[in-house]
N, C-alpha and C positions, 0 to 999 in steps of 0.2 A: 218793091213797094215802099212807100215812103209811110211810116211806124208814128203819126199824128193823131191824134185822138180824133179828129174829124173827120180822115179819112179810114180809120178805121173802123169808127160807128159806122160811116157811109157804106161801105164794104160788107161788113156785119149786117145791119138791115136789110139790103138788098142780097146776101147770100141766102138768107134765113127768112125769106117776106114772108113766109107761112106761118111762121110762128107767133104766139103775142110775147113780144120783148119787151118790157120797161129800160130805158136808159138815163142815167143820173153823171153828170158832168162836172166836174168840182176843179178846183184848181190842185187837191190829189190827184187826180186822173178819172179814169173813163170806168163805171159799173155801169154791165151789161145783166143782166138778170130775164131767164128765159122762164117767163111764167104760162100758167094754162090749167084749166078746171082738169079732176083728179090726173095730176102729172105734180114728181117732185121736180121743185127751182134749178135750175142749172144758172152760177155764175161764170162771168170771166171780169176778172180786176184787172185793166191794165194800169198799170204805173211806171218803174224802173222796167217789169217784165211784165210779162200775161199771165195769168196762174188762171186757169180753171178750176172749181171747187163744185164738185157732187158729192151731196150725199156726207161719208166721212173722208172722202175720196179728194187729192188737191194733187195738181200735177204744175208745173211752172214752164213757159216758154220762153225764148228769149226771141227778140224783135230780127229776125232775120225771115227770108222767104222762106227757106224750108221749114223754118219751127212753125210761120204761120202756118204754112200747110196741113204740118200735122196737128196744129192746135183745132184747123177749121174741120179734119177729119175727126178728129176725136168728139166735137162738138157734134158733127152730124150723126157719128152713131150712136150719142147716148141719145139727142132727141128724137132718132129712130128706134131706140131699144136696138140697138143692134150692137151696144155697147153697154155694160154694167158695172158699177162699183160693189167691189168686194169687200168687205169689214171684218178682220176676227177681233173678236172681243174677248178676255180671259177675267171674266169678272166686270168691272167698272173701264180699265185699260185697253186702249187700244194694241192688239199686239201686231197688226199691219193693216196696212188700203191698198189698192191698187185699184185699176179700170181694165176692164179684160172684154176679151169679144169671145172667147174659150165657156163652150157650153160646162157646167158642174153639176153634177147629179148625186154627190153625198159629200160628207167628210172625210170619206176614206180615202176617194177620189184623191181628192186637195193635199192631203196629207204625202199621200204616195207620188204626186206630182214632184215635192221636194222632200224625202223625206229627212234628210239633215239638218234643213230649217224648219222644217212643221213640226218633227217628232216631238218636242217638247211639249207641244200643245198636248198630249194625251197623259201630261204628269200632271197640266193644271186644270186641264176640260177649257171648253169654250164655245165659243157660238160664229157661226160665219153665217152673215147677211149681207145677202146680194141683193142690191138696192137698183131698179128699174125705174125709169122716166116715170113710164108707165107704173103704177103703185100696185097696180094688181098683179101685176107679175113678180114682183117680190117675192124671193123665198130667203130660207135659214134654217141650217145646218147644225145640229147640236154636234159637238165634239167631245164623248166618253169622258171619264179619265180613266184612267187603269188602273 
């Protein structure tokens, strides 16, 4: 695929016609913004690369076919909620983001998935909120301290 702002708005609109998109064109490059009554925004900025940003949630692609691919996947399941961004927060601080499609049902959960890199989290306490398209589905996790 040839990585033009025109034909990838084109491509983008006609992937996504369900959706309501606003699109803003600039001689920076291409914002896409996926809006809609109670649903949180989903962007994609293309410039040098594609970055998608939900939520506290930012991932970056680079303009090749596979990365679209998994850009246009990733797009389709948070606008299905079949994808979520996760946020812990240790106070004001972000302590990580990511996008997961992995069901979470506590902290203890999350924690025990890594616990090398998470355990710290229970010296400082914290909060994990998974953030959904959909706003109603949103949940958060309080993280003890010990």
């Amino acid at each position: 695929m040839l990585f033009e702002n025109v034909i990838l708005k084109k491509d983008i609109l006609r992937e996504f016609s369900g959706y309501e998109i606003k699109v803003d064109e600039s001689d920076n490059g291409l914002d896409i913004e996926f809006t809609g009554k109670g649903v949180s925004a989903l962007y994609l900025r293309v410039r040098e690369d594609m970055t998608l940003e939900f939520d506290r949630w930012h991932d970056n692609y680079c303009k090749t076919d596979d990365e679209y691919e998994r850009l246009l996947w990733d797009i389709r399941d948070i606008l299905e909620n079949k994808a979520y961004a996760v946020s812990v927060m240790t106070g004001e601080h972000l302590f990580i983001s990511f996008l997961t499609r992995a069901k979470m049902n506590s902290a203890e959960a999350f924690i025990d998935e890594d616990p090398g890199g998470y355990a710290s989290l229970k010296k400082t306490g914290g909060v994990i909120k998974c953030a959904f398209r959909n706003e109603s589905m949103n949940k958060e996790y309080i993280i003890e301290k010990d």
